[in-house]
N, C-alpha and C positions, 0 to 999 in steps of 0.2 A: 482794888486791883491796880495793879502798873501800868504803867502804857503798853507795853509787852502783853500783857495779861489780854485789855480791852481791843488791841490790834488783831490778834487772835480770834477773839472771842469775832471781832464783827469780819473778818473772812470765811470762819465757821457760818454764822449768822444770814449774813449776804449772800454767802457762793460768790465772794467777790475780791479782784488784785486790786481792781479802780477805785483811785483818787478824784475826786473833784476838784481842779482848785478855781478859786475864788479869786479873779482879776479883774474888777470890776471897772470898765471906762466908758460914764456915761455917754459919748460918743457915737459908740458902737450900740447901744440901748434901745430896745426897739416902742416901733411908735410913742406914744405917749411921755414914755419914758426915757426919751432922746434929748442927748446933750443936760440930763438935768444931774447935779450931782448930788441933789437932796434927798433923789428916789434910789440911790444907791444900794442901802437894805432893801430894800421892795425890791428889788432886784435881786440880788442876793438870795433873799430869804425864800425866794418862790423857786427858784435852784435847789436851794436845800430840799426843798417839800417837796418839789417832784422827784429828789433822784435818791431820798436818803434809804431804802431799801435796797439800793443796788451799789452800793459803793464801802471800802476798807475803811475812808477815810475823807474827811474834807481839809484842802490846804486855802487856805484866806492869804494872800498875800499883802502884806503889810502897807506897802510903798501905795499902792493902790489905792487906800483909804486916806495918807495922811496928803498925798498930791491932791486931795481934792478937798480937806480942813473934815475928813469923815471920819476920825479914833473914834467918836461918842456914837455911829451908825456902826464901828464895827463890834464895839461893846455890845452894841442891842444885837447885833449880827452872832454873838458866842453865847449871849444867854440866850436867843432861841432856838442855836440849834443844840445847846445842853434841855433844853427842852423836847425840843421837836425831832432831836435824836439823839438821843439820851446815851445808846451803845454805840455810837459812831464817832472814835476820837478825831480830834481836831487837831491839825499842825500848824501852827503861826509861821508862813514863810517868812523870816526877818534876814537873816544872814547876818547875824549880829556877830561882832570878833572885837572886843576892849578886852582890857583886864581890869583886876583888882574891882574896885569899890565902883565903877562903869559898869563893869561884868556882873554885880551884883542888883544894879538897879534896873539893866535890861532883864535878867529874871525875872525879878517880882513886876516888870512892864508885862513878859509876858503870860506870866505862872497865875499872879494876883490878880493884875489889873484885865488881862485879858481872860485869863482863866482854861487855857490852851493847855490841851495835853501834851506838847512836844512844839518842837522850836528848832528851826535851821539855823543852823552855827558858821562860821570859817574859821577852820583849826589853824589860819597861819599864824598868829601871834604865838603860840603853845599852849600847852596844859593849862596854866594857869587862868587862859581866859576862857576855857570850858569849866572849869573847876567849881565857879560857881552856882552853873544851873542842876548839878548833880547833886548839891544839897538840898534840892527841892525833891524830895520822896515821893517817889512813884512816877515821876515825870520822865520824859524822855528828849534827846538833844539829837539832831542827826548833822554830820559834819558834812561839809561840801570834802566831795573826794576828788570823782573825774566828772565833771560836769556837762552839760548837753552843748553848750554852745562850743565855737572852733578854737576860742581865743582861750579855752581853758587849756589845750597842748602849751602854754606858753611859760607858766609854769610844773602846770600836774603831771605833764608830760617830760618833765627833765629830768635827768636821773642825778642821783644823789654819791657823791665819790664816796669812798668808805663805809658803806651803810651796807651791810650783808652783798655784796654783789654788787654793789649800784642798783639799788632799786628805782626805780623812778619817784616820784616824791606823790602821785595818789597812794601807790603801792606801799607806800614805808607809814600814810596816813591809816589805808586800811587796816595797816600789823597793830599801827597804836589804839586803832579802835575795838578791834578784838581780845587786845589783852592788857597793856597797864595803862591803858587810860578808864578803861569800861571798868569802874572799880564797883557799879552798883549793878550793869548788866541794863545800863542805860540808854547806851549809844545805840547811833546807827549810821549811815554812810545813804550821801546823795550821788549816785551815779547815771549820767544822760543815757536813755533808751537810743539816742543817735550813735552811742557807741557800743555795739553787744560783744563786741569782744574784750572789754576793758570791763563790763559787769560781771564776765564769767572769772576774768582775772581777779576781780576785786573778792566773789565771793570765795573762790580758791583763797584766798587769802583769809579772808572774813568769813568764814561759815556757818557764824551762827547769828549776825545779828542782821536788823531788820532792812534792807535797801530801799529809799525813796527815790525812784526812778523819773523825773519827769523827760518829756520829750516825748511821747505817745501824742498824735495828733494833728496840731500846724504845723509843730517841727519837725514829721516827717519818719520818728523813730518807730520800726518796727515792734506791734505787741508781740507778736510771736517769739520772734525773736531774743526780745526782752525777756518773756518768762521764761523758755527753755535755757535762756544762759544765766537769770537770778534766780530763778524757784527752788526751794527745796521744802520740804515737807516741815522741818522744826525751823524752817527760817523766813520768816515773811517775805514779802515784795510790796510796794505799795507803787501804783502805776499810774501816775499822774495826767492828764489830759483836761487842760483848762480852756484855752478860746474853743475848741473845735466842739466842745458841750455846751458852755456858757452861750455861746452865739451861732447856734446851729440853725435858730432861724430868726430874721429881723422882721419879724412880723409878732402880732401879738397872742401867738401858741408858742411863744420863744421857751417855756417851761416845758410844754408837752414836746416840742422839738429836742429840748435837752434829754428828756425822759429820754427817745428813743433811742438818743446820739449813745447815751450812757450804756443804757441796755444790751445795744449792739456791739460796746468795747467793752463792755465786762463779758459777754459772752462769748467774744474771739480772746481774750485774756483766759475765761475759763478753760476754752478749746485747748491752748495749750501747755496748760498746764497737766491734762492725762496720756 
């Protein structure tokens, strides 16, 4: 199956838009589990097992594991949840953008080594530093388009002189992810739930591929919102919300809290999408 195929398949599966991600800072850890960066899976993994029925998708963010010397917990962290949920693909948040023979060895970091169904990109270098991860068959890449936080108007938000109209430069990323870059039917496009009017633009643009939306949650971004202006029936959404599940409660039902946290935003997610 593709990652297209398995995204499908666990929305069908779940009844679910929601994302998981995975930002783990011991820190914030509750009881026991506080300040230690050794129990970082144990953390993680007990996230997974409470919520992987209720959710499209789990996002692990990368920066999270290696600030604390944890690649070899988030390794154990992909094989159990290719175990412990087998139809629930996994997206490695990396934000990775090299080219050439750079562009190649972060694939196989995240394809091989990590063993991720898909992989966040930034398209600004060009094509050619996407180019890489679409040789990897069946995988899938999602580009940062118009992203959640403010400082992304500073470029996404400029418009581009000569380019059909002045399109704005998300706008002219989405045209390229729809059609001569998506040469295998691979991509997808990251757009903040903090903006729903830029997600509706985006998908007018992009109609058929798959939108990873974070900003559901801390950051305030409307689910409603979000899926009446991403949803369509052949085109996915994947609806991100990490602290506000991960750390729903500092106490030691911090799992059973996430369970409910999940529950309740895959079920307002569900709401509106009929």
């Amino acid at each position: 199956m593709t990652f297209l195929d398995r995204l499908r398949a666990a929305e069908r599966n779940n009844d679910s838009l929601l994302c998981v991600g995975l930002d783990p800072e011991p820190a914030k850890f509750p009881g026991a589990l506080r300040a230690d960066a050794s129990k970082i899976y144990d953390f993680c993994a007990r996230i997974v097992d409470a919520t992987a029925d209720l959710v499209i998708a789990f996002k692990p963010q990368i920066a999270y594991f290696a600030a604390h010397r944890a690649e070899d917990q988030l390794e154990k962290l992909m094989a159990h949840m290719r175990r412990a949920a087998p139809d629930v693909p996994v997206i490695l948040d990396a934000k990775r953008g090299d080219i050439g023979s750079t562009a190649e060895q972060y694939a196989i970091e995240a394809f091989e080594r990590y063993g991720a169904d898909a992989v966040t990109l930034s398209p600004f270098m060009g094509f050619d530093s996407v180019a890489p991860y679409l040789k990897h068959e069946g995988k899938g890449a999602f580009l940062l388009c118009r992203t959640s936080n403010p400082g992304g108007a500073d470029l996404q938000g400029q418009r581009l002189a000569g380019i059909e109209g002045q399109l704005y430069l998300y706008e002219h990323v989405a045209k390229l992810a729809q059609g001569p870059w998506n040469l295998n039917g691979q991509l997808g496009l990251v757009v903040g739930a903090t903006y729903p009017a830029e997600i509706e633009r985006v998908r007018a643009l992009a109609p058929t591929v798959p939108l990873l939306i974070p900003g559901v949650g801390a950051q305030g971004g409307d689910a409603v919102a979000t899926v009446r202006a991403g949803w369509r029936d052949d085109a996915p959404i994947i609806v991100n919300s990490s602290r506000a599940i991960c750390y729903a409660s500092s106490g030691d039902d911090f799992a059973e809290a996430a369970r409910r946290e999940a529950g309740r935003t895959r079920q307002t997610l569900a709401a509106a999408r009929r």
